[in-house]
C-alpha positions as CSV (number, residue, x, y, z in Angstrom):
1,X,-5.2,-8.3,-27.4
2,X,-2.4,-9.9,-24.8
3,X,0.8,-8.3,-24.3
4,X,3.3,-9.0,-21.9
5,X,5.0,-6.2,-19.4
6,X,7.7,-7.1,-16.9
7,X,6.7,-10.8,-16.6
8,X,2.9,-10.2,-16.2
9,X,0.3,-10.7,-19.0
10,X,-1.8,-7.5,-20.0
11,X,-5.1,-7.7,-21.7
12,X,-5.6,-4.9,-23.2
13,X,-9.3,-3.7,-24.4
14,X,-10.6,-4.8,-28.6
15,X,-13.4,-4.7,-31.0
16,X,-14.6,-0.7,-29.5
17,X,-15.7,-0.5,-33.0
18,X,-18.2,-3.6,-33.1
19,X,-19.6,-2.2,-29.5
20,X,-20.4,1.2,-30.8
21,X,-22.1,-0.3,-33.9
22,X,-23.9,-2.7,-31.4
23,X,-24.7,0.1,-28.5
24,X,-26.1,2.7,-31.6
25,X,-26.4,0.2,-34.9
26,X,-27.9,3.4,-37.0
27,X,-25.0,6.1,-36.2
28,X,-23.5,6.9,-39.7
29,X,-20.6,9.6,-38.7
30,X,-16.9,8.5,-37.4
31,X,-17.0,6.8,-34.7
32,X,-14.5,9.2,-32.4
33,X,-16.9,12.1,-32.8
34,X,-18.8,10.1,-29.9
35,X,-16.7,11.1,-27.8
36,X,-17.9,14.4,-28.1
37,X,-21.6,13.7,-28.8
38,X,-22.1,10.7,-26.3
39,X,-18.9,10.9,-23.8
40,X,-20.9,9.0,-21.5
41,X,-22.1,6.3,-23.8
42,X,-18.1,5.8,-24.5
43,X,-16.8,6.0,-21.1
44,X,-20.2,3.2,-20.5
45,X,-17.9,1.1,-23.2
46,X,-14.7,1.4,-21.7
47,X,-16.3,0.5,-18.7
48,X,-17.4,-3.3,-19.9
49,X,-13.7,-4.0,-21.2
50,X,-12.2,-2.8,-17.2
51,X,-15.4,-4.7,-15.9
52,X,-14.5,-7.6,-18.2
53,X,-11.0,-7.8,-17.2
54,X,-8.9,-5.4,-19.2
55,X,-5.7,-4.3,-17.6
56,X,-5.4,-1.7,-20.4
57,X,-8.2,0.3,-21.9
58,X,-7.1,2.6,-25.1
59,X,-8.8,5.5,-26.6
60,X,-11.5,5.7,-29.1
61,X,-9.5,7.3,-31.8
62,X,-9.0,4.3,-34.2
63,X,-9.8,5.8,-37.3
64,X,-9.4,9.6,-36.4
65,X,-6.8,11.3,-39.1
66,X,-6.8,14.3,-40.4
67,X,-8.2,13.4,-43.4
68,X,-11.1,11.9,-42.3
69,X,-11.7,14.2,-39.4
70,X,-11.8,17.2,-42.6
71,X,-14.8,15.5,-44.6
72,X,-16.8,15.2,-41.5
73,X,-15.8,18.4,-39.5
């Protein structure tokens, strides 16, 4: 994702999602309960988007609601 911020172009991080499903293709729990299971595998993720380029690197909380934090909690 591009945004723009006081005349400069940001690129923000994308696709954390399609990384965890590549970096552990056989997980079948939310995704944002890595980050307490494997906080190292996540911060390894983040990593590649602020290696990459990223200016801005968001949380892995995509899906996380209440809701679906309660079926698997």
């Amino acid at each position: 994702m591009i945004k723009q911020w006081n005349n400069k172009v940001l690129i923000f991080d994308g696709a954390m999602g399609t990384l965890i499903q590549n970096s552990k293709p056989n997980y079948n729990k939310l995704p944002e309960l890595l980050n307490i299971e494997a906080p190292d595998l996540i911060t390894s993720l983040h990593l590649k988007y602020v290696k990459a380029g990223a200016d801005v690197v968001t949380t892995n909380t995509f899906g996380a609601n209440g809701y679906k934090l309660r079926v698997w909690l």
